[in-house]
C-alpha positions in Angstrom: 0.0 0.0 0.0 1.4 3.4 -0.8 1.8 6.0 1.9 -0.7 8.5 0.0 -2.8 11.1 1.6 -6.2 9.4 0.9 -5.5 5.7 1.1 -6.1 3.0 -1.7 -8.8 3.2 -3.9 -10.4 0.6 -6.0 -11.9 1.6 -9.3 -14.4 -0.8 -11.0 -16.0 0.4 -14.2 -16.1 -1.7 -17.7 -15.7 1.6 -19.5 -12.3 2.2 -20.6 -11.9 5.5 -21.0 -14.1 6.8 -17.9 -12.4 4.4 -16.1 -9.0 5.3 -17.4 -10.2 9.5 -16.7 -11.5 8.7 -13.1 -7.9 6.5 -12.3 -6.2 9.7 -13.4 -7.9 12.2 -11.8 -8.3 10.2 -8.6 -4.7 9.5 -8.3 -4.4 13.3 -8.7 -6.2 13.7 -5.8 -3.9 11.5 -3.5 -5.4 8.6 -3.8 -3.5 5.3 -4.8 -5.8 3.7 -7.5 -6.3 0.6 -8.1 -8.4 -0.1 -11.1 -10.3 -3.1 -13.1 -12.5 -4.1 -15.5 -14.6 -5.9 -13.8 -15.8 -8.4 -10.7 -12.7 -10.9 -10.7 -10.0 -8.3 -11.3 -11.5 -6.1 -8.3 -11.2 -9.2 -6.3 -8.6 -10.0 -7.2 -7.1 -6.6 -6.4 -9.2 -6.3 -3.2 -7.7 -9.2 -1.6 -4.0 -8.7 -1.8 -4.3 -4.5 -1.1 -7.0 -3.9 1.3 -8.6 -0.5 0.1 -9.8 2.1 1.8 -12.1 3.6 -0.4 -13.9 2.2 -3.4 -15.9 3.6 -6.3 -17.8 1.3 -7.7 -20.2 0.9 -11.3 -23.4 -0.9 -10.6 -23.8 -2.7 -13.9 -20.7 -5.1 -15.0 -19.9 -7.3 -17.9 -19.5 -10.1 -15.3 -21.8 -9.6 -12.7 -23.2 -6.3 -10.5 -20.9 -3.8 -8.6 -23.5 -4.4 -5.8 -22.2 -7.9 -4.9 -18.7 -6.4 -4.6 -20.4 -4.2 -1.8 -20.4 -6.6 1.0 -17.6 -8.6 0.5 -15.4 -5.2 0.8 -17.4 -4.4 3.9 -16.8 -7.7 5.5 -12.9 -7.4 4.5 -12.4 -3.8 5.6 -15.9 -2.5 7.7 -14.6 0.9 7.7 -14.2 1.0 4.0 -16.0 4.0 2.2 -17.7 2.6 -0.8 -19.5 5.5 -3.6 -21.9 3.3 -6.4 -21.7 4.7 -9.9 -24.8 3.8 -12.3 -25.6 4.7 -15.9 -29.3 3.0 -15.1 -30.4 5.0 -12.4 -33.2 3.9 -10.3 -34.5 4.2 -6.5 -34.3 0.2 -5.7 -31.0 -0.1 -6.7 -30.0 2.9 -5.2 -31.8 1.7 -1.5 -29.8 -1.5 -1.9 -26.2 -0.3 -2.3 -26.8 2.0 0.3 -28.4 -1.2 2.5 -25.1 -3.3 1.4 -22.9 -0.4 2.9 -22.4 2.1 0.3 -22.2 5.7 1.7 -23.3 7.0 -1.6 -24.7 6.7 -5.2 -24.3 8.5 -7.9 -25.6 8.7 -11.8 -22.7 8.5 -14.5 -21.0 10.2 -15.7 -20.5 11.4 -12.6 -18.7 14.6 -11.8 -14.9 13.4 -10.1 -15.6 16.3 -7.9 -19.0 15.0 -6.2 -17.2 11.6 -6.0 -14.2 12.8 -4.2 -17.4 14.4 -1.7 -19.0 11.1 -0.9 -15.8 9.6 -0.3 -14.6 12.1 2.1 -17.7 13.1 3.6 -18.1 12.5 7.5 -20.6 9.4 8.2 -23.3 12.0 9.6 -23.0 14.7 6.6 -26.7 14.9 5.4 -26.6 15.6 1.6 -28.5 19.2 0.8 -32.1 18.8 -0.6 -32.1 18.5 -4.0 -32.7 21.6 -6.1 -35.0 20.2 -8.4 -36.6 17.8 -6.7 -38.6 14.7 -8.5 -41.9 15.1 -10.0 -44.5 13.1 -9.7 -44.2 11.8 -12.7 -40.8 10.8 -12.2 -41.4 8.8 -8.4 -44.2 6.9 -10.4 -41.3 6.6 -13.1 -38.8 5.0 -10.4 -41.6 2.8 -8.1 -42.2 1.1 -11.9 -38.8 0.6 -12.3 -38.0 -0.9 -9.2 -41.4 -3.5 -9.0 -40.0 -4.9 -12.8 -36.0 -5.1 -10.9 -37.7 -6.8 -8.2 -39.7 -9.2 -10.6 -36.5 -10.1 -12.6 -37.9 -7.8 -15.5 -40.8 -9.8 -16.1 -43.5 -7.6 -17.6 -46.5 -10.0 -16.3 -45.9 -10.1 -13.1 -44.8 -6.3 -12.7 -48.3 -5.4 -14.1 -50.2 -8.4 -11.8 -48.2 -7.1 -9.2 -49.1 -3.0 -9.5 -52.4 -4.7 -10.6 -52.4 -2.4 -14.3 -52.7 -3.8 -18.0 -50.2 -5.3 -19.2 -49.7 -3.2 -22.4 -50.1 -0.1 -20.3 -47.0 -1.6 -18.3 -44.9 -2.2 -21.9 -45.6 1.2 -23.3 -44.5 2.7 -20.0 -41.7 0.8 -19.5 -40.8 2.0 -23.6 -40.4 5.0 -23.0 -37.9 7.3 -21.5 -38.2 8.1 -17.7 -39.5 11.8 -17.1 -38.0 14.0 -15.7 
């Protein structure tokens, strides 16, 4: 482990070059990075340098950021862990912060509000938002998060928030409000 400012840091994001922008900056910032591709190389990586921090992308070629959550928890439990999603949605974010996550974020995600989460004290409450959700949009997200829940099976999404089917497909077609 390097005798940085910040501590180690492990990277996880499939995409190359936000990956390779986030590693530069990062390290810029005193952190020693350590990044990879995907789930084996970060545990791979986890298990022989013991980070301090992680930042982490929710959707993998090879499997879900989230299930790296706990197993860095349970190796380091003081280990400050920031999600990173380009398919934003309330029940995923609920479960990284449930697996131990102090924060999540929508890609591409500012470097600036990451290096935040990461440093943030464990009772900083975030400001309210600015623009807060519309109505629209919660009804938007609670959809969203019944179809994760159902393993993105459209019938049972629609038994389950007891609406048509085909008013369940043309939601789900379209792009979330705003």
């Amino acid at each position: 482990m390097s005798d940085t400012k910040e501590g180690t840091l492990l990277l996880v994001d499939d995409d190359n070059s936000f990956r390779q922008r986030l590693d530069l900056t990062l390290s810029r910032r005193g952190y020693d990075v350590l990044a990879a591709a995907g789930l084996a190389e970060a545990r791979s990586l986890a298990a022989t340098s013991k980070p301090t921090h992680a930042v982490l992308d929710m959707r993998l070629e090879d499997g879900s950021g989230l299930d790296l959550v706990g197993e860095l928890r349970a190796a380091n439990p003081g280990i400050r862990i920031v999600m990173l999603t380009g398919y934003g949605n309330l029940a995923t974010a609920v479960a990284a912060v449930k697996a131990g996550a102090v924060d999540y974020l929508a890609k591409p995600a500012d470097p600036d509000d990451i290096i935040k989460a990461l440093d943030a004290n464990s009772g900083d409450k975030p400001a309210p938002p600015e623009d807060p959700m519309s109505a629209d949009r919660v009804r938007w997200e609670h959809i969203q998060r019944v179809y994760e829940l159902c393993d993105r099976n459209v019938s049972e999404t629609a038994r389950r928030l007891k609406m048509h089917r085909r008013t369940l497909q043309r939601i789900l077609a379209k792009r979330s409000p705003q």
